[in-house]
N, C-alpha and C positions, 0 to 999 in steps of 0.2 A: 505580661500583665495577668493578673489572679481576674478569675471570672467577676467576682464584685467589685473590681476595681470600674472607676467610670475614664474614659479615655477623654482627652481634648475637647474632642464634637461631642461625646455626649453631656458631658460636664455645663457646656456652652448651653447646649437646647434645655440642659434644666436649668440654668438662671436667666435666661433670656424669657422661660415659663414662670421663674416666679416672679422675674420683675414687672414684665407684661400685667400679672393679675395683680401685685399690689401696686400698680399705677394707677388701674382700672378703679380696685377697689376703694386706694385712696381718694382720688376724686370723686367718688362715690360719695363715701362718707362724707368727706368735707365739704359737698353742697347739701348731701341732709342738715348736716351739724349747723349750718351757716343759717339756711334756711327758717330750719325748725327746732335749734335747740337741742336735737336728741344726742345722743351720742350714737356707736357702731351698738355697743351692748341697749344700751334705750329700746332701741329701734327692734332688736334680736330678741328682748323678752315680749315687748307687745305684740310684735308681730305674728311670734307663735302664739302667744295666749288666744289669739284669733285665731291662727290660720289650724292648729293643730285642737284647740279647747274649746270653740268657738266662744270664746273673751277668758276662762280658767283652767286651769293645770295644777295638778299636784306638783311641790315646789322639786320633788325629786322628777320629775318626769318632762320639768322645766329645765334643769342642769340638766339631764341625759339628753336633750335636744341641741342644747349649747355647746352640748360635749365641755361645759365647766366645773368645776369641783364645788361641792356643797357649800365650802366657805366662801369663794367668790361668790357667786349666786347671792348669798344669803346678805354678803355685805353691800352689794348691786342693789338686792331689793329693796334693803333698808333705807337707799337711797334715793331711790324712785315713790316709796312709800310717804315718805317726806315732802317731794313734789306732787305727791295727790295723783300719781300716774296707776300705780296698783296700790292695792290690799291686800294683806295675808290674813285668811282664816283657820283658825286648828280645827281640824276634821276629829272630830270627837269618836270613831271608829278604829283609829291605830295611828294615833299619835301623828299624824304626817299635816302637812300644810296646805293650804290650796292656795292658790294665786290668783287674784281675780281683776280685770283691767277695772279700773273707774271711765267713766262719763270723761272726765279730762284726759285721762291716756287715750281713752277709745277719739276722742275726738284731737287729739295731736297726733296720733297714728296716722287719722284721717289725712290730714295737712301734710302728712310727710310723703306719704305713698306715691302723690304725684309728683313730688320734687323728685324721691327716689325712682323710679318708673323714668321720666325725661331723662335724668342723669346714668340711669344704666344705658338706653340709646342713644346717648349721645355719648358718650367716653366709651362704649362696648358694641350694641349692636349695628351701630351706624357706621362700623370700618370695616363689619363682615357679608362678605359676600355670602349667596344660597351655600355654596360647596365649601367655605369655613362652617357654617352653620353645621352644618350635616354631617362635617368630621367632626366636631364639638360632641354632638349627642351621640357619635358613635361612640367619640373617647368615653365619655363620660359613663355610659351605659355598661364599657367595657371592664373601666376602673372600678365600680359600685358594684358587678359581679363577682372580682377578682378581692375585694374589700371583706 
């Protein structure tokens, strides 16, 4: 077996790692979405226009956070713009856009945070123990170094 070849056991612990998270993530998603209407992306731009802009982003610096490409992004927003959730303004400085929550996203982000918040410990942190925990943010710390 060629060194990047993956053997049996390893092959296993990586899909047993992606199913595990998109179980996680899907139920996730699908009590926001049930809840509150947003979708997984919904949820993804407002959240950062908050958490990263405190409510605005340049619309490039909103797809770099997304890790989405300019054209989704743009088709997303247009979507969202429409439901009265963001606005886009052209920045009269270099052509670029800024993203800016409304009053109605900032207040359905609000609504969603707690469904989402309950639904991550209840489908995630409420089947891990301290020493899952603890390996988690090793992995994770280890992976984001090695990235």
């Amino acid at each position: 077996m060629e060194i990047n070849e993956l053997n049996d056991e390893e092959m296993q612990i990586w899909n047993m790692w992606k199913g595990s998270f998109n179980r996680i993530f899907g139920r996730v998603v699908k009590e926001m979405s049930e809840h509150t209407g947003l979708s997984e992306g919904d949820f993804g731009v407002l959240d950062r226009l908050v958490q990263f802009g405190g409510g605005k982003l340049r619309q490039q610096e909103l797809a770099d956070s997304m890790d989405w490409d300019k054209s989704r992004l743009s088709h997303h927003l247009t979507r969202m713009e429409k439901r009265g959730l963001i606005r886009r303004k052209p920045l009269d400085a270099d052509r670029g856009v800024q993203v800016i929550i409304t009053s109605v996203g900032q207040s359905t982000l609000d609504q969603a945070l707690p469904v989402v918040s309950k639904a991550i410990r209840k489908h995630f942190l409420d089947q891990l123990t301290d020493q899952d925990i603890e390996s988690i943010a090793k992995l994770a710390e280890r992976t984001k170094k090695r990235s």
